[in-house]
Legacy VTK file of the C-alpha trace (Angstrom):
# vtk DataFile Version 3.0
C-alpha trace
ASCII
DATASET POLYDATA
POINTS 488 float
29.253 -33.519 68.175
27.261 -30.949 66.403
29.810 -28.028 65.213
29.245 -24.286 65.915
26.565 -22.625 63.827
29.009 -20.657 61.267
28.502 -16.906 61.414
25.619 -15.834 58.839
26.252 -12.774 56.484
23.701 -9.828 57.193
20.442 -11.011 55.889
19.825 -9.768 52.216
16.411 -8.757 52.555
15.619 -6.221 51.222
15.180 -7.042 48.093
12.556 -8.914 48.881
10.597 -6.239 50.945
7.999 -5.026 48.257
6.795 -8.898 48.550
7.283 -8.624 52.240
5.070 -5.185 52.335
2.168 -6.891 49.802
1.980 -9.752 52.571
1.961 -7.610 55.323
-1.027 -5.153 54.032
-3.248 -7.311 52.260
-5.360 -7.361 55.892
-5.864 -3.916 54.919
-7.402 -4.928 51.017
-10.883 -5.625 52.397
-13.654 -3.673 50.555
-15.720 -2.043 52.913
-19.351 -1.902 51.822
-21.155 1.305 50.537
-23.802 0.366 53.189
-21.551 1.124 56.289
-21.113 4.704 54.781
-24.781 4.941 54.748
-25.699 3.127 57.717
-23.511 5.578 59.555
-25.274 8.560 58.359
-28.215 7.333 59.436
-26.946 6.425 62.624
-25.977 10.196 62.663
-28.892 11.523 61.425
-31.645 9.254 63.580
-29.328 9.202 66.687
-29.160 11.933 68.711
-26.254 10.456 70.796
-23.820 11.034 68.039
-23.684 14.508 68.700
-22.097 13.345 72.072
-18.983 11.188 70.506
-18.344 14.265 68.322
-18.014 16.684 71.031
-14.798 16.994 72.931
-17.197 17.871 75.875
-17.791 14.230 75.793
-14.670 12.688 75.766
-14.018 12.193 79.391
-17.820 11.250 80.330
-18.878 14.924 80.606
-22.555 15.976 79.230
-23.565 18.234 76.913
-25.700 20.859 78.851
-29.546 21.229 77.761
-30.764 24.047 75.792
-30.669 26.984 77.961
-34.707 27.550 77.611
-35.141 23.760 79.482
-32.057 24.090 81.566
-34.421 23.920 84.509
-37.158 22.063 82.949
-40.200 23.776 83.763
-40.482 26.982 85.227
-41.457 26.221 89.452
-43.477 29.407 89.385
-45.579 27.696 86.923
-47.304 25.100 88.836
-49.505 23.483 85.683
-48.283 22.923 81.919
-50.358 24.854 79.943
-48.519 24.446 76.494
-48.100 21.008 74.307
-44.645 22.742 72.940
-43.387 21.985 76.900
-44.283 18.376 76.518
-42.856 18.069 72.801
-39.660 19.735 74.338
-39.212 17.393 76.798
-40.061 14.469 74.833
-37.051 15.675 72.934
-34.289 16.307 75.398
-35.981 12.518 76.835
-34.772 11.387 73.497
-31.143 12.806 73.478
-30.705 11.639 77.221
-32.392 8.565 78.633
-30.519 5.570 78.961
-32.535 3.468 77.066
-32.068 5.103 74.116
-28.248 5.914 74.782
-27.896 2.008 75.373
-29.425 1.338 71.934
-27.676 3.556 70.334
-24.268 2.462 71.131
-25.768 -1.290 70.191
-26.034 -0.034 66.882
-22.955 1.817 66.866
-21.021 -0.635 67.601
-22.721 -3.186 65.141
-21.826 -0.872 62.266
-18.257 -0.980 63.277
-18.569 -4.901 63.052
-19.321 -4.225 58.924
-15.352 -3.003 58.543
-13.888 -5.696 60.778
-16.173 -8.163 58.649
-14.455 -7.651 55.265
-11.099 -7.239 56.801
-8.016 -10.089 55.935
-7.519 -12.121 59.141
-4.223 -10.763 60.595
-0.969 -12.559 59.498
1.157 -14.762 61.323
4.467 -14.482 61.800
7.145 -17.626 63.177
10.622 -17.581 64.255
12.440 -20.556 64.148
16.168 -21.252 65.425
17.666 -24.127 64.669
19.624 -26.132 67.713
21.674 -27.913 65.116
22.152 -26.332 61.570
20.830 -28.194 59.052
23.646 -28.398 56.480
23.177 -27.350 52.727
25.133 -27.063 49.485
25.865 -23.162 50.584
25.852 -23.576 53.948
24.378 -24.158 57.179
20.197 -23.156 57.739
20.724 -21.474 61.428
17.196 -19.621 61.146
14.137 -19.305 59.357
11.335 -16.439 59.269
7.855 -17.082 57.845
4.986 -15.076 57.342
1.952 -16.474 56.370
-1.499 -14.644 55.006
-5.010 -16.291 55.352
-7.120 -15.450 52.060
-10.765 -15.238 52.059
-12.477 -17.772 49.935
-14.241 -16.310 46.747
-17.348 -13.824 47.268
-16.337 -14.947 51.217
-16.000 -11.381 52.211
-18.773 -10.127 50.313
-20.776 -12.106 52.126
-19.811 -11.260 55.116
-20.429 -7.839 54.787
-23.763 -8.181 53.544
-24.464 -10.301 56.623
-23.057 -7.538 58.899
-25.104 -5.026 57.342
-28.529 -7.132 58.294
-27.415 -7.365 61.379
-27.044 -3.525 61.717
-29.899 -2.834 60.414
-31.474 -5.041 63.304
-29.633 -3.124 65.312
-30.954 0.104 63.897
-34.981 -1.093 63.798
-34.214 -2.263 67.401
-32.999 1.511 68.262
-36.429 2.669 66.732
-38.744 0.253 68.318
-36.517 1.688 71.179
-37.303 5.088 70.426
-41.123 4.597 69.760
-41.172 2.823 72.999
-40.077 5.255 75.003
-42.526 7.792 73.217
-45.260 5.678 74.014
-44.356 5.159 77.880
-43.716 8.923 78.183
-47.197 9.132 76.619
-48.887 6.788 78.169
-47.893 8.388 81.690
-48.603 11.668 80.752
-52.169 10.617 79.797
-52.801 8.704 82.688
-51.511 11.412 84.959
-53.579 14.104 83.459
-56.416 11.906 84.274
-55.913 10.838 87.474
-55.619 14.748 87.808
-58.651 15.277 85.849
-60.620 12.512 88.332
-59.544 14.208 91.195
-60.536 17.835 90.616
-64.080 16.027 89.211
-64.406 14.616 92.377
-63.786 17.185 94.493
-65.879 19.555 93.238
-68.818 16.466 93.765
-67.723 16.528 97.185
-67.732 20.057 97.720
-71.292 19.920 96.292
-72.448 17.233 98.533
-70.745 19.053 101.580
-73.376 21.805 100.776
-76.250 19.362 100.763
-75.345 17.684 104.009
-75.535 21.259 105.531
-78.898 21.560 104.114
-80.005 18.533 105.053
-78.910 18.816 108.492
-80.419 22.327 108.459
-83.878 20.731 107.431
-83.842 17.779 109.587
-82.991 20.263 112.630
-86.206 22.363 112.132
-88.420 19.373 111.140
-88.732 19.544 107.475
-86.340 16.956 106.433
-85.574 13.165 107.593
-82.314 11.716 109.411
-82.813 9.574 106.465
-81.293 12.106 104.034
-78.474 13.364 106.753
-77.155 9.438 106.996
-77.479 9.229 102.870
-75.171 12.465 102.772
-72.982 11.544 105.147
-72.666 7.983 103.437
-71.881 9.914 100.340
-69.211 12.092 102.039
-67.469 9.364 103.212
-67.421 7.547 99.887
-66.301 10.593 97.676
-63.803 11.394 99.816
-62.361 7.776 100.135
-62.056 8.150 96.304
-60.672 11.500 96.456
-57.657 10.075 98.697
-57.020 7.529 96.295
-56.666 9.734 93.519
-54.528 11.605 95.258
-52.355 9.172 96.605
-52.340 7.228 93.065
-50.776 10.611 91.842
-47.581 10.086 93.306
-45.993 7.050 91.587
-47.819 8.426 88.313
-45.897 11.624 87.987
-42.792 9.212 88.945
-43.319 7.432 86.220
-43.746 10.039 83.951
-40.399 11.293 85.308
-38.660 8.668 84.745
-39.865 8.170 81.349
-38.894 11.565 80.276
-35.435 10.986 82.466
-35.924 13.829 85.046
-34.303 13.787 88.325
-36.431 12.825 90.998
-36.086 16.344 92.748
-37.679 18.344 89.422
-40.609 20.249 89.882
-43.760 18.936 89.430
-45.959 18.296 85.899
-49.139 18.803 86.104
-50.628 17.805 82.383
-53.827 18.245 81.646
-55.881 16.193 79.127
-56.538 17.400 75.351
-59.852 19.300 74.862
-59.607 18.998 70.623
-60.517 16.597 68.457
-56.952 14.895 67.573
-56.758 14.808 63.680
-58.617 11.426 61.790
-55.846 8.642 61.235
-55.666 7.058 57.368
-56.494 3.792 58.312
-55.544 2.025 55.127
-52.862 3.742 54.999
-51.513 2.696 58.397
-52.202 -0.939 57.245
-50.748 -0.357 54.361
-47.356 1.365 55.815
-46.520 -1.755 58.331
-43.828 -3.598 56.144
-42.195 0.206 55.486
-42.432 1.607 58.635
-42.985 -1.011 61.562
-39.240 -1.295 63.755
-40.618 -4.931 64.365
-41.027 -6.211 60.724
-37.855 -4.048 59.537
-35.712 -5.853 62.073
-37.038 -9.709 61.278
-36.603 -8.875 57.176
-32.971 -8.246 58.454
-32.912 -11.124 60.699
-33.731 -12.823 56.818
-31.115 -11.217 55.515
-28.773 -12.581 58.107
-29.804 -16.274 57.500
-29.727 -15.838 53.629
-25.924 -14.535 54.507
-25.246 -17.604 56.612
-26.343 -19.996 53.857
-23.997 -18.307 51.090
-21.434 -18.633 53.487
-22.049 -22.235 53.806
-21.763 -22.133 49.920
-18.694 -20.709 49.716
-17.138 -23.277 52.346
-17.123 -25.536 49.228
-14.061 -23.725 48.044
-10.382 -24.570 49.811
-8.958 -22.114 52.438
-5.975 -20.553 50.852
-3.091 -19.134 52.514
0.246 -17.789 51.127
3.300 -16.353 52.786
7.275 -15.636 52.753
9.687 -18.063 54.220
12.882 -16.531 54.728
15.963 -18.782 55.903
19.248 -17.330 57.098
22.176 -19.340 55.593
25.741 -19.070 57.140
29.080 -19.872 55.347
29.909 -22.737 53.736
32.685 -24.766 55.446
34.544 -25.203 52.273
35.481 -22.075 50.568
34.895 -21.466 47.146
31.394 -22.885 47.228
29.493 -20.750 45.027
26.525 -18.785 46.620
27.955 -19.481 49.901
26.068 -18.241 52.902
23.168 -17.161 50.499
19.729 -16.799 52.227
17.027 -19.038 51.301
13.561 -17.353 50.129
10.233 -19.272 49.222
7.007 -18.308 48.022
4.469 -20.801 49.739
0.955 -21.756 49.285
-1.368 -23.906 51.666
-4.685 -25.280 50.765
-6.814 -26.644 53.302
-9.306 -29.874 51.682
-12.813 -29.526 52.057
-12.904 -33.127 52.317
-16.032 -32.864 54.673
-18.755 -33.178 52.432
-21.374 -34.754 55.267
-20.678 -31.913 57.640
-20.950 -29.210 55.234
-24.185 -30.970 53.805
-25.522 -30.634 57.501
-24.207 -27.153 57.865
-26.230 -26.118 54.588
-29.555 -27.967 55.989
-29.031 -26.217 58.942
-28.499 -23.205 57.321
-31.769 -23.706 54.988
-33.547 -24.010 58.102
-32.721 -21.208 59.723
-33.526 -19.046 56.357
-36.966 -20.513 56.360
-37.264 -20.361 60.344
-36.703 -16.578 59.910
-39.446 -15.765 57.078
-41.521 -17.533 58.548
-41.347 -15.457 62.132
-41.419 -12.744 59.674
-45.016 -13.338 58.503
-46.005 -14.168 61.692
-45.366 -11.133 63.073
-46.984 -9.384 59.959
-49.970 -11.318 60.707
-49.698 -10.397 64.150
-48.809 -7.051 64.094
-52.123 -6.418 61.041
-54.005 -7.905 63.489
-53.049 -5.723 66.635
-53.412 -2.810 64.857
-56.857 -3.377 63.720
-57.437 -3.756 67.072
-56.100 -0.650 68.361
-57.668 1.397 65.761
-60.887 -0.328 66.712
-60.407 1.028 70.353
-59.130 4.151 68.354
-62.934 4.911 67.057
-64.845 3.267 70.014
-62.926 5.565 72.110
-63.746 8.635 69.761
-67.277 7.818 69.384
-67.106 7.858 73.483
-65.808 11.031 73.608
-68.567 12.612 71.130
-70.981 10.610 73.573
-70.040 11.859 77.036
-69.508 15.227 76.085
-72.492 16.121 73.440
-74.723 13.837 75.204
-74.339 12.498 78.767
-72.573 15.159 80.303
-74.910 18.019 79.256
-78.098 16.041 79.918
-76.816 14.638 83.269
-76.045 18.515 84.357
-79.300 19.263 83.039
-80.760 16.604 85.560
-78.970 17.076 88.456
-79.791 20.467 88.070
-84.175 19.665 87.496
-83.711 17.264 90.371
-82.237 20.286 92.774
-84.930 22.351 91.790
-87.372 20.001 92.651
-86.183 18.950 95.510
-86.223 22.565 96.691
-90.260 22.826 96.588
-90.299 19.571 97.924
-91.560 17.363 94.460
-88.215 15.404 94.859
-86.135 13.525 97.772
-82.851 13.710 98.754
-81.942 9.628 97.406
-83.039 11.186 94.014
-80.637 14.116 94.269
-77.833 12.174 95.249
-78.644 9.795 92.389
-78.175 12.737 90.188
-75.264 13.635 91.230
-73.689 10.081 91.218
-74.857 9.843 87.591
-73.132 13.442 86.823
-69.827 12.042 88.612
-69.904 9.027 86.411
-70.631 10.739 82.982
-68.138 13.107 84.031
-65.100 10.462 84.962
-66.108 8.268 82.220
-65.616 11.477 79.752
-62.601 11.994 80.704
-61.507 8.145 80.593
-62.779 8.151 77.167
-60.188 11.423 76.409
-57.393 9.247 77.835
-57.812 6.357 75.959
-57.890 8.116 72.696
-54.515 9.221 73.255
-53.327 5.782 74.522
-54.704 4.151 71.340
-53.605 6.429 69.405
-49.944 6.125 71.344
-50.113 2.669 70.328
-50.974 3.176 67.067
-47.609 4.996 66.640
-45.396 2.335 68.216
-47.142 -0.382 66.482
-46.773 1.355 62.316
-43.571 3.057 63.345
-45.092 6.217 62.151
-45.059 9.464 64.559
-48.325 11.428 63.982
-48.415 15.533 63.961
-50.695 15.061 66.746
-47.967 13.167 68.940
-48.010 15.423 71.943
-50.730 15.575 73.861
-52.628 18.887 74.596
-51.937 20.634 77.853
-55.170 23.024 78.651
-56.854 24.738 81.478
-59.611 22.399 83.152
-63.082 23.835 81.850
LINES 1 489
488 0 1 2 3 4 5 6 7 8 9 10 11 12 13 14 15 16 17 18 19 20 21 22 23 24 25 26 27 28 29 30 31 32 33 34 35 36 37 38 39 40 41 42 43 44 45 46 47 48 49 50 51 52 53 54 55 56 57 58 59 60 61 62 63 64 65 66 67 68 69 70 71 72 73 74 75 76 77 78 79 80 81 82 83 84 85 86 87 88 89 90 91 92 93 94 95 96 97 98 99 100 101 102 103 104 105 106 107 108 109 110 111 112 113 114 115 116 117 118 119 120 121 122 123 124 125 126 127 128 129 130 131 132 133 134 135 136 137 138 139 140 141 142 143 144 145 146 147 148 149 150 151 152 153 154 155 156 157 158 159 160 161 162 163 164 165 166 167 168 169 170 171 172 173 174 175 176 177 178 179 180 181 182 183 184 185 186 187 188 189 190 191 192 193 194 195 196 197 198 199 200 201 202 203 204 205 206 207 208 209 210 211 212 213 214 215 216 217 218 219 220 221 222 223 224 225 226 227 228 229 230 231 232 233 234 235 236 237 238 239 240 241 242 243 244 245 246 247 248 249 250 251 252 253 254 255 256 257 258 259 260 261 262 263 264 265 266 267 268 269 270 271 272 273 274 275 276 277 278 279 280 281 282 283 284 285 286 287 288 289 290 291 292 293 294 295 296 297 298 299 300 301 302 303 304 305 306 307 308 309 310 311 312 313 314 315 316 317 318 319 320 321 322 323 324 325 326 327 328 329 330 331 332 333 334 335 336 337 338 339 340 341 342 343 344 345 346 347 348 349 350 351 352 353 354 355 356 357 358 359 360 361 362 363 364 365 366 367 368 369 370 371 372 373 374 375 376 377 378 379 380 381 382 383 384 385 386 387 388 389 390 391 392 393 394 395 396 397 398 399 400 401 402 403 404 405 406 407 408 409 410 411 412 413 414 415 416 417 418 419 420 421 422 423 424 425 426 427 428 429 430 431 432 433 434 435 436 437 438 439 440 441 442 443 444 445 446 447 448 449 450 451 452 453 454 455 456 457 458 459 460 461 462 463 464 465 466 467 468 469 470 471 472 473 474 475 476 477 478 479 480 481 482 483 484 485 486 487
């Protein structure tokens, strides 16, 4: 029958504690890397969001109020934009406050976080152990036993690590910038096209307030004799078409200004924008340059040479896998009284140092892991070049429809436009004193309507190519915000 456990002397530990305490705080001996220090001023610099998690404002999910000069957007008494400082500012306070850009930021946030917890010690573990039935020694019985064991990182393991957590930050900060530029480029993009669509419609109208005028001529003439129904049903026919297209213009309106809206993250109940499309030449781009910027500046090819960097990581970590996990801990063991008395060292507690190794007995698996890991290093330069490829290719392409929409511009308006005004305006005098019909005067006029439209579609793309241009090289032009001006 086993006997009582004998009572055990208060344990004597702490003598041992400064081994106890270097056990207990090597978790906290990790080096963190000099790139988390500057990867978090960037994040601080380049995001505007950290402004928010410094502000006590912020804590409990209130907002930071906008700058008292846009604290109600644009002025309602001003129903059209007339400055490109209004669409800058609000391009701005779209960057400090859309979602988009709040949800990337917090992505990279919280992947810079992830570089401390990757060069930290893996907690330690600590076991309790009672014994049921002492285990009888020399001194006494063992009635319990306290361990506490530390994981070690193999050599250069941590290192690693961080260098791998770094990449994968600074994925997460090129994929906050591609981010960034894409939400330039929507707000852009729909401030273009709604400035057309606006431009379209006033062209338009003013056709169909012209044609109006003719009809009333021509019903004039063909009432006292000197004109045919003919030219009555042709402006009537034309009426009905212009102002078909002037009710789609109109109506197309609608979702384009919610769109733009929602790209600049207003509330749906904000006054209305009403941009109007740039009347100046936009500055020439450095086309080599631009080419030769990509690798520095593009969010795309920034993010897949850290995506490298990642798989390089991986594979050193697979190298270091050849070494044996070490651990090494305390074992303390509480000893009671020895039955016998005058047993030396009676009831003396038991320390031990300990050390574990695990084998890396595994040679085909790690051989696999490393193959796999080669792999992946080569998978990921090779996306990389593609994309370079890609990307030189795109924007060749863009800066091709860059110039072609540049040498349209010069076109319309030195060219078409003037001479089709000059036309339309021949034609109406001739058909006045009778040397020209009404078809040819409403062929003027649909000629005028076209150069005119396809002037201002020429404006429009400009800016969308060269919007693309700056999401594609990652570089933001002086030029960024469109013009707002007074229709001519």
């Amino acid at each position: 029958m086993p006997r009582p456990a004998s009572p055990s002397r208060p344990p004597r530990a702490l003598g041992f504690a400064p081994a106890l305490l270097m056990v207990t705080l090597l978790p906290c001996c990790g080096s963190v890397p000099d790139d988390y220090e500057r990867g978090l001023q960037r994040w601080r610099e380049r995001s505007a969001h950290a402004a928010r998690d410094a502000d006590p404002r912020t804590a409990s999910g209130a907002t930071i109020d906008a700058p008292a000069e846009f604290a109600q957007d644009v002025d309602p008494a001003a129903a059209a934009v007339h400055d490109d400082a209004i669409f800058a500012a609000l391009l701005d306070r779209a960057e400090r406050t859309h979602p988009a850009l709040e949800a990337a930021s917090a992505t990279w946030r919280a992947a810079l976080e992830q570089v401390r917890a990757s060069v930290a010690f893996p907690d330690p573990r600590l076991a309790l152990a009672w014994y049921r039935d002492p285990i009888e020694t020399r001194v006494g019985p063992m009635d319990w036993r306290v361990s506490l064991v530390q994981s070690l990182p193999r050599p250069d393991e941590s290192d690693v690590a961080g260098r791998a957590a770094v990449a994968r930050a600074e994925q997460a900060a090129a994929a906050y910038d591609a981010a960034r530029l894409q939400l330039r480029r929507r707000a852009r993009e729909a401030w273009i096209e709604t400035a057309y669509t606006a431009r379209a419609l006033a062209v338009t109208r003013a056709h169909l307030a012209l044609v109006q005028g003719w009809e009333s001529v021509a019903n004039t003439r063909y009432a006292t004799g000197a004109g045919a129904e003919t030219d009555v049903i042709r402006a009537q026919v034309e009426l009905e078409t212009l102002d078909d297209r002037v009710r789609s213009l109109d109506d197309r309106l609608r979702p384009l200004r919610a769109r733009l809206d929602a790209a600049l993250a207003r509330p749906a109940d904000a006054p209305e924008l009403h941009p109007e499309l740039p009347t100046d030449d936009p500055p020439a781009l450095d086309e080599q340059a631009l080419l030769d910027g990509l690798d520095a500046h593009s969010p795309r090819l920034i993010a897949l040479a850290a995506e490298v960097a990642t798989a390089e990581s991986g594979r050193e970590q697979i190298d270091a896998q050849r070494w044996p996990d070490v651990a090494v801990g305390l074992d303390y063991t509480g000893i009671g009284r020895a039955r016998s008395a005058g047993v030396p060292d009676s009831g003396q507690d038991a320390l031990a140092l300990t050390l574990s190794l695990g084998l890396p007995l595994r040679r085909d698996r790690r051989a696999a892991d490393a193959l796999a890991a080669g792999s992946d290093v080569a998978a990921a330069r090779a996306r990389l070049e593609d994309a370079r490829l890609s990307l030189r290719a795109d924007l060749e392409q863009t800066l091709f429809s860059a110039r072609e929409a540049a040498r349209r511009v010069r076109l319309y308006r030195d060219a078409l436009v003037p001479q089709g005004r000059q036309a339309l305006e021949g034609t109406l005098t001739a058909y006045r004193v009778g040397e020209a019909s009404f078809l040819d005067l409403l062929d003027a006029e649909r000629a005028l309507l076209e150069f005119d439209l396809s002037g201002a579609r020429a404006v429009a793309d400009l800016a969308l190519a060269r919007a693309a241009v700056e999401e594609s090289t990652g570089l933001i032009p002086k030029d960024a915000a469109p013009a707002a001006e007074e229709h001519p």
